[in-house]
PDB file of N, CA, C and O in Angstrom:
ATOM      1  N   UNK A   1       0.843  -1.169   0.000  1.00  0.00           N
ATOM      2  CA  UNK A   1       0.000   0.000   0.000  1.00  0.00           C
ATOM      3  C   UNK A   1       0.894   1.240   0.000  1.00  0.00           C
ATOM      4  O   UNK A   1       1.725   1.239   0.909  1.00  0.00           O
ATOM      5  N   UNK A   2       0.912   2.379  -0.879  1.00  0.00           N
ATOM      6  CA  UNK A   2       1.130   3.408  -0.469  1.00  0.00           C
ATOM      7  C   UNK A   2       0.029   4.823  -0.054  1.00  0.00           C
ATOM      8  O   UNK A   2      -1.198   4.777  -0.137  1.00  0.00           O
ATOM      9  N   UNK A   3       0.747   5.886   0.344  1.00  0.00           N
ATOM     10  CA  UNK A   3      -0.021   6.517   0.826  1.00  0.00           C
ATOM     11  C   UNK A   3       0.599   8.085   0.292  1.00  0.00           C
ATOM     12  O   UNK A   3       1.788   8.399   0.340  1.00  0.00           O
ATOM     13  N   UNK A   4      -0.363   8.834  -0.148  1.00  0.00           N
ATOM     14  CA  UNK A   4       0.117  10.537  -0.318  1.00  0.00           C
ATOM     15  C   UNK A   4      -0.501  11.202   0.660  1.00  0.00           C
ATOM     16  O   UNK A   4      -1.504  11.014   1.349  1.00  0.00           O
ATOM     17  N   UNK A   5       0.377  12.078   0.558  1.00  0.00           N
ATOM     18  CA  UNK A   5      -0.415  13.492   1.351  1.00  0.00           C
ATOM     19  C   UNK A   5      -0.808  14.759  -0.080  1.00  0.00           C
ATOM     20  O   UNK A   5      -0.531  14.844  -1.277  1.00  0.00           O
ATOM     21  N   UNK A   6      -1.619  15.600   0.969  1.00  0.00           N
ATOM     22  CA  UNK A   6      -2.428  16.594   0.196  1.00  0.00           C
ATOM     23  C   UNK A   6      -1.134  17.452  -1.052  1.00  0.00           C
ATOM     24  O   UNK A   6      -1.445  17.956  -2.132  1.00  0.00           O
ATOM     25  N   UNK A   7       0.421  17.374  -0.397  1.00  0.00           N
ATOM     26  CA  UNK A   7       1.150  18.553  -1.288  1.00  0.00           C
ATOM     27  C   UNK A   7       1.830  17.249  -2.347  1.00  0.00           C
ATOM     28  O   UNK A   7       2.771  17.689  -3.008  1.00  0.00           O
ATOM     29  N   UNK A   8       1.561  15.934  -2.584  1.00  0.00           N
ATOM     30  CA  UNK A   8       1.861  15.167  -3.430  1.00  0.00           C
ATOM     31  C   UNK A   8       1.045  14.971  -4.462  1.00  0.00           C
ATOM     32  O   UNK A   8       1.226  14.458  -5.566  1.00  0.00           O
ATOM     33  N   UNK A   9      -0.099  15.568  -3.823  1.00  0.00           N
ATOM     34  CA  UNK A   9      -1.360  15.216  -5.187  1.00  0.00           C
ATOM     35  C   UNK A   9      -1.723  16.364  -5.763  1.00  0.00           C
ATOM     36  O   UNK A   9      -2.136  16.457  -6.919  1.00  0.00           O
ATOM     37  N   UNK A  10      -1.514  17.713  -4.603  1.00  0.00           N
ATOM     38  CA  UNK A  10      -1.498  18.929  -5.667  1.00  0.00           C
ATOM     39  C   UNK A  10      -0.407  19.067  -6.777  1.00  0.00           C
ATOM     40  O   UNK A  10      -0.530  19.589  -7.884  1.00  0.00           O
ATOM     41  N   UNK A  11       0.693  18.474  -6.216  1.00  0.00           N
ATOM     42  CA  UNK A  11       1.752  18.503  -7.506  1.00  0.00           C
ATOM     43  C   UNK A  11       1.433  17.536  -8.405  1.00  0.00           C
ATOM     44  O   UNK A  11       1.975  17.864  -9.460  1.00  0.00           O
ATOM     45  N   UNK A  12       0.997  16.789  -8.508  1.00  0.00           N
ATOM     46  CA  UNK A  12       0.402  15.760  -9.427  1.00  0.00           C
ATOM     47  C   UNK A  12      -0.643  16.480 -10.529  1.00  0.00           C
ATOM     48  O   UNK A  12      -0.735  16.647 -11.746  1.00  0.00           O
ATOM     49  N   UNK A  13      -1.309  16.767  -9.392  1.00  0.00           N
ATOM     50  CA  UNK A  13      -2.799  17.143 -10.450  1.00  0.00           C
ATOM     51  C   UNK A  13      -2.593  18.737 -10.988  1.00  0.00           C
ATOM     52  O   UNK A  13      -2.439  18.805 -12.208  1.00  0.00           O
ATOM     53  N   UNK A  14      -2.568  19.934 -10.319  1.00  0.00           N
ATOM     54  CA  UNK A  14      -2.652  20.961 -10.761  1.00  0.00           C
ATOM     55  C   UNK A  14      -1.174  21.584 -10.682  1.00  0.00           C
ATOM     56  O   UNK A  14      -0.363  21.593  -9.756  1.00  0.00           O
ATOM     57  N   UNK A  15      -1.107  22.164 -12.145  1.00  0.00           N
ATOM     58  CA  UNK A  15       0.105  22.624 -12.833  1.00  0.00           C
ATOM     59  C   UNK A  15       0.641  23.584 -12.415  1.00  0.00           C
ATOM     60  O   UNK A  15       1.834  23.869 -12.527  1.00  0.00           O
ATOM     61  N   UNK A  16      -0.542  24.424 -11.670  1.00  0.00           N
ATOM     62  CA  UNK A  16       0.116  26.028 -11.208  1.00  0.00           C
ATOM     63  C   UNK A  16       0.781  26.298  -9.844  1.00  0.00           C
ATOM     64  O   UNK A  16       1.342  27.312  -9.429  1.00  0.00           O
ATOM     65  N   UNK A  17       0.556  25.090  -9.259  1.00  0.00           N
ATOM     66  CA  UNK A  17       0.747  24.955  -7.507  1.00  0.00           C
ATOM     67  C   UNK A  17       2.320  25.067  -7.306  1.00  0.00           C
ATOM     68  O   UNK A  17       3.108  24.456  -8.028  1.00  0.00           O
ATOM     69  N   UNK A  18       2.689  25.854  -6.321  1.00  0.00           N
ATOM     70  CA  UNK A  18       3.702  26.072  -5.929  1.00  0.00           C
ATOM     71  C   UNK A  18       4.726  24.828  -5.417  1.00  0.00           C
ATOM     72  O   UNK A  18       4.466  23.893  -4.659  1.00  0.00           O
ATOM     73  N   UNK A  19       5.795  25.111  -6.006  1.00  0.00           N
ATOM     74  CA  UNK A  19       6.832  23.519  -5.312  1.00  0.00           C
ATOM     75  C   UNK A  19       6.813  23.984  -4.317  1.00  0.00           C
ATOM     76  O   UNK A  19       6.412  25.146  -4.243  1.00  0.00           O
ATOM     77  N   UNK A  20       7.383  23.041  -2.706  1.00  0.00           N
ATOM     78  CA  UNK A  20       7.077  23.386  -1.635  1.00  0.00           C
ATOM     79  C   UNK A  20       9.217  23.542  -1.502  1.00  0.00           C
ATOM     80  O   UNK A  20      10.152  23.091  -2.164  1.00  0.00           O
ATOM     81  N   UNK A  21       9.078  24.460  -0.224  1.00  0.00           N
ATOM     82  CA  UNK A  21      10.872  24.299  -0.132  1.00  0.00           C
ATOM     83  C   UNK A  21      11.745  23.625   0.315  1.00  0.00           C
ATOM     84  O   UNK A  21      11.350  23.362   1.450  1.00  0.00           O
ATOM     85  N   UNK A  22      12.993  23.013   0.126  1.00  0.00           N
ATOM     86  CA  UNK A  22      13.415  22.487   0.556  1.00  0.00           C
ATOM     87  C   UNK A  22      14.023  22.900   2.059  1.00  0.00           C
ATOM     88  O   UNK A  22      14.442  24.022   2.342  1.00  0.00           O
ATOM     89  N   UNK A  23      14.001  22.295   2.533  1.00  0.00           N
ATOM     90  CA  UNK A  23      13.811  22.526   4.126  1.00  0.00           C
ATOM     91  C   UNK A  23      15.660  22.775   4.411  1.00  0.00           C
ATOM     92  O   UNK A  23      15.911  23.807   5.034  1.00  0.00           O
ATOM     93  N   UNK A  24      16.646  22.081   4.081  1.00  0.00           N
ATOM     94  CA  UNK A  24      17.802  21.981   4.226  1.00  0.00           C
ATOM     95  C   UNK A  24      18.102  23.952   3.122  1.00  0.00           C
ATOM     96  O   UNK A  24      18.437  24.956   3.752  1.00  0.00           O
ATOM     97  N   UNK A  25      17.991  23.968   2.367  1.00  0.00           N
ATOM     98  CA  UNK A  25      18.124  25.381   1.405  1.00  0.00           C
ATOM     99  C   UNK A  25      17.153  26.091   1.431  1.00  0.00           C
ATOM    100  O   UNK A  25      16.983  26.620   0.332  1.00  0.00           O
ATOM    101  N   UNK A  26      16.318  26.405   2.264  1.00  0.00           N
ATOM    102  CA  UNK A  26      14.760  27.085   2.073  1.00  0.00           C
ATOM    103  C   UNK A  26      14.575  27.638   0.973  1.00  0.00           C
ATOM    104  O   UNK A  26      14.101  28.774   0.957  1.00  0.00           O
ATOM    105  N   UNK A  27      15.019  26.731  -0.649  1.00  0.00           N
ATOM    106  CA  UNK A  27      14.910  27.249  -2.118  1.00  0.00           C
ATOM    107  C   UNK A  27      13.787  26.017  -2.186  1.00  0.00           C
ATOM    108  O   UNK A  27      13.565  25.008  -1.516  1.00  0.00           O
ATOM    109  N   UNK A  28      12.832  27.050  -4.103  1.00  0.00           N
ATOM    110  CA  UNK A  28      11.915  25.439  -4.331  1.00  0.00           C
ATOM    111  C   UNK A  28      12.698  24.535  -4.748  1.00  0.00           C
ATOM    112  O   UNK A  28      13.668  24.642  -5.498  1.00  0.00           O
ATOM    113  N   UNK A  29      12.074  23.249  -4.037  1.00  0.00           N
ATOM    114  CA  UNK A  29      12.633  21.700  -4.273  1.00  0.00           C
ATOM    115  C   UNK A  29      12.611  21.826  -5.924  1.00  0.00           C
ATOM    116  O   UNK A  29      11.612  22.387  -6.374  1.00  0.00           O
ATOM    117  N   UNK A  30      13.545  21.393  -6.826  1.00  0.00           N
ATOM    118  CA  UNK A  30      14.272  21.228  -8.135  1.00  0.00           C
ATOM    119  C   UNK A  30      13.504  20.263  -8.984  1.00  0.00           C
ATOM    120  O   UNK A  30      13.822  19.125  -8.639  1.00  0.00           O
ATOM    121  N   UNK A  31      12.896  20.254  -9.652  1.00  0.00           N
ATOM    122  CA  UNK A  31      12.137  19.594 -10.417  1.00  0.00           C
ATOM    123  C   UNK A  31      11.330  18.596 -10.015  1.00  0.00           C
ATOM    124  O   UNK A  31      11.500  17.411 -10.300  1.00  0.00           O
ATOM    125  N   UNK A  32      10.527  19.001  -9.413  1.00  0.00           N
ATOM    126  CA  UNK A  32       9.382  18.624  -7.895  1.00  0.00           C
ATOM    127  C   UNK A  32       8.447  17.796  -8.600  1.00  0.00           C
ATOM    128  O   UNK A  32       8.196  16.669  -8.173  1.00  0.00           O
ATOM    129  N   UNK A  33       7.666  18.448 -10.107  1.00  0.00           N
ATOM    130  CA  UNK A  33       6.515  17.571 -10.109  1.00  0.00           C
ATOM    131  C   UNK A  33       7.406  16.685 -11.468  1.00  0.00           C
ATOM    132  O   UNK A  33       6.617  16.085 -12.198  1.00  0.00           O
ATOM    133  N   UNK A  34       8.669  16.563 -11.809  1.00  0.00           N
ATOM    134  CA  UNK A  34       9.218  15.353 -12.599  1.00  0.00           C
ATOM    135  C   UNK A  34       9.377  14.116 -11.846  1.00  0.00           C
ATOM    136  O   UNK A  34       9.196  12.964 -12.240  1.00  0.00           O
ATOM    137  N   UNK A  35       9.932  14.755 -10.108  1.00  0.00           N
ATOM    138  CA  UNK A  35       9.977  13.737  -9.565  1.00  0.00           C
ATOM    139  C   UNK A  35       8.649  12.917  -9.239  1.00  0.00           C
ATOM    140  O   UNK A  35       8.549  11.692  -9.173  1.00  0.00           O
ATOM    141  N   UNK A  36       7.903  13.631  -9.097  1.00  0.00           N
ATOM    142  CA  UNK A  36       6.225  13.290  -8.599  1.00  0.00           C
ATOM    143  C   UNK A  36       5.644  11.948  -9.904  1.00  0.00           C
ATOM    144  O   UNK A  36       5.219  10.796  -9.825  1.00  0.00           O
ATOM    145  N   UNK A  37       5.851  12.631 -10.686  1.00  0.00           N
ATOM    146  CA  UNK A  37       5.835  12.295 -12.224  1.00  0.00           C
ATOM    147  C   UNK A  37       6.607  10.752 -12.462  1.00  0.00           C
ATOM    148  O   UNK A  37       5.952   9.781 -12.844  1.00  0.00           O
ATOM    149  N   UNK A  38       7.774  10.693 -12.241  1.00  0.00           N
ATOM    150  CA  UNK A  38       8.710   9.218 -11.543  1.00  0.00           C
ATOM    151  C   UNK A  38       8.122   8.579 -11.576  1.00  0.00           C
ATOM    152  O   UNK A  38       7.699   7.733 -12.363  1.00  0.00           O
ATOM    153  N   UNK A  39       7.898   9.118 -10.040  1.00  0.00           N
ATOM    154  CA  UNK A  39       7.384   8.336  -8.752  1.00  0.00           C
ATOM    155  C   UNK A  39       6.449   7.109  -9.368  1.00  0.00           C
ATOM    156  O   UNK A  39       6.652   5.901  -9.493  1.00  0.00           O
ATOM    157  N   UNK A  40       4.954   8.265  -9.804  1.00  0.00           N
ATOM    158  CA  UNK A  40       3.607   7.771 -10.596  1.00  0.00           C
ATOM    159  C   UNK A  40       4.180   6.258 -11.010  1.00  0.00           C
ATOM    160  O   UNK A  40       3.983   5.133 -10.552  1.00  0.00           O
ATOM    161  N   UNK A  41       5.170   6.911 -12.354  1.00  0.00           N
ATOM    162  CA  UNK A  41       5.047   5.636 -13.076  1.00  0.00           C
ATOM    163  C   UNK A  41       6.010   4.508 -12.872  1.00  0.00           C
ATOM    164  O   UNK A  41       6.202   3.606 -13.688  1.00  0.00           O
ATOM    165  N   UNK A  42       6.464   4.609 -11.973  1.00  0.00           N
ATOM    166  CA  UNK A  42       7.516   3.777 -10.898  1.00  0.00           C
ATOM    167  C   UNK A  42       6.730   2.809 -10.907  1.00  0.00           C
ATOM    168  O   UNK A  42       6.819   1.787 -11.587  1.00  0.00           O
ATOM    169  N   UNK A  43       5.565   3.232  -9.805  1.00  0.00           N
ATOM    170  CA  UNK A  43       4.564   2.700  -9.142  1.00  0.00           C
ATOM    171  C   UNK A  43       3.932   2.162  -9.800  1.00  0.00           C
ATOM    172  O   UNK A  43       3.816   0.970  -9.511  1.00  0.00           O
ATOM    173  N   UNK A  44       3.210   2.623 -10.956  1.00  0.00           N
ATOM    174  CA  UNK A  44       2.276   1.919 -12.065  1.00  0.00           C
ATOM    175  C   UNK A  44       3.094   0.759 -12.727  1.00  0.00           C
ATOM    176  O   UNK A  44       2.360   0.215 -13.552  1.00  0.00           O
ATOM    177  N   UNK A  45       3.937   0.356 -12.699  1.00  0.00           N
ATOM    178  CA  UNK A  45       5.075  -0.335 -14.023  1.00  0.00           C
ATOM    179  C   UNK A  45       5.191  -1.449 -12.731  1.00  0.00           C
ATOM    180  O   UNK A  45       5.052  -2.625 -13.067  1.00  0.00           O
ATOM    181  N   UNK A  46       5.437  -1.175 -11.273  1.00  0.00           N
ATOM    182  CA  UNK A  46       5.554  -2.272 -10.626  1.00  0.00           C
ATOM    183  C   UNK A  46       4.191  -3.084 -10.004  1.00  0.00           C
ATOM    184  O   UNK A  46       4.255  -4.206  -9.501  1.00  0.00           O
ATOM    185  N   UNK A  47       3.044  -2.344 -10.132  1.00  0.00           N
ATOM    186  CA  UNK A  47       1.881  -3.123  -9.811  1.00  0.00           C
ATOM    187  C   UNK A  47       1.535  -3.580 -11.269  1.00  0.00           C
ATOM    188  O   UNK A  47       0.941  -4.658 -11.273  1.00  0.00           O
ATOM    189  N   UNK A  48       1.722  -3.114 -12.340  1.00  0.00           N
ATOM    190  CA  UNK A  48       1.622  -3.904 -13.303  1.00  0.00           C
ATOM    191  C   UNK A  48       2.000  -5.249 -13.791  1.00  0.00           C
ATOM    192  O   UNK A  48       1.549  -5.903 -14.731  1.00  0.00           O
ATOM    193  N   UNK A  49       3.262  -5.600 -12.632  1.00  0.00           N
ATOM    194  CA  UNK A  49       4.070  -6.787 -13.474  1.00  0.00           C
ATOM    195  C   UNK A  49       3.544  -7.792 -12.280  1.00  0.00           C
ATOM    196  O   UNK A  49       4.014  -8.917 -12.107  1.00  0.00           O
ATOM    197  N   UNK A  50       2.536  -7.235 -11.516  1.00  0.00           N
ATOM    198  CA  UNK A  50       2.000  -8.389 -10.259  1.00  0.00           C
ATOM    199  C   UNK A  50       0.961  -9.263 -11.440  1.00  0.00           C
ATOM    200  O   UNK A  50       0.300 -10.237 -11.080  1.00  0.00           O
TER     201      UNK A  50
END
């Protein structure tokens, strides 16, 4: 099972939403919704091969 929170699915779904900052550089996190984007099809490609 995984699980998101609310600032994983706004970056997912809507385009205009602010990256959130990185906490260590208080700059926006660096290509936030590519990683989000990954993630997705990480996830999709490994429940697929069940």
């Amino acid at each position: 099972m995984v699980i998101f929170d609310a600032n994983f699915l706004l970056l997912l779904l809507d385009p205009d939403v602010d990256v959130p900052a990185d906490p260590a550089t208080g700059q926006p996190l660096t290509r936030a919704k590519a990683r989000v984007e990954h993630l997705i099809a990480g996830l999709s490609q490994s429940y697929e091969l069940r």
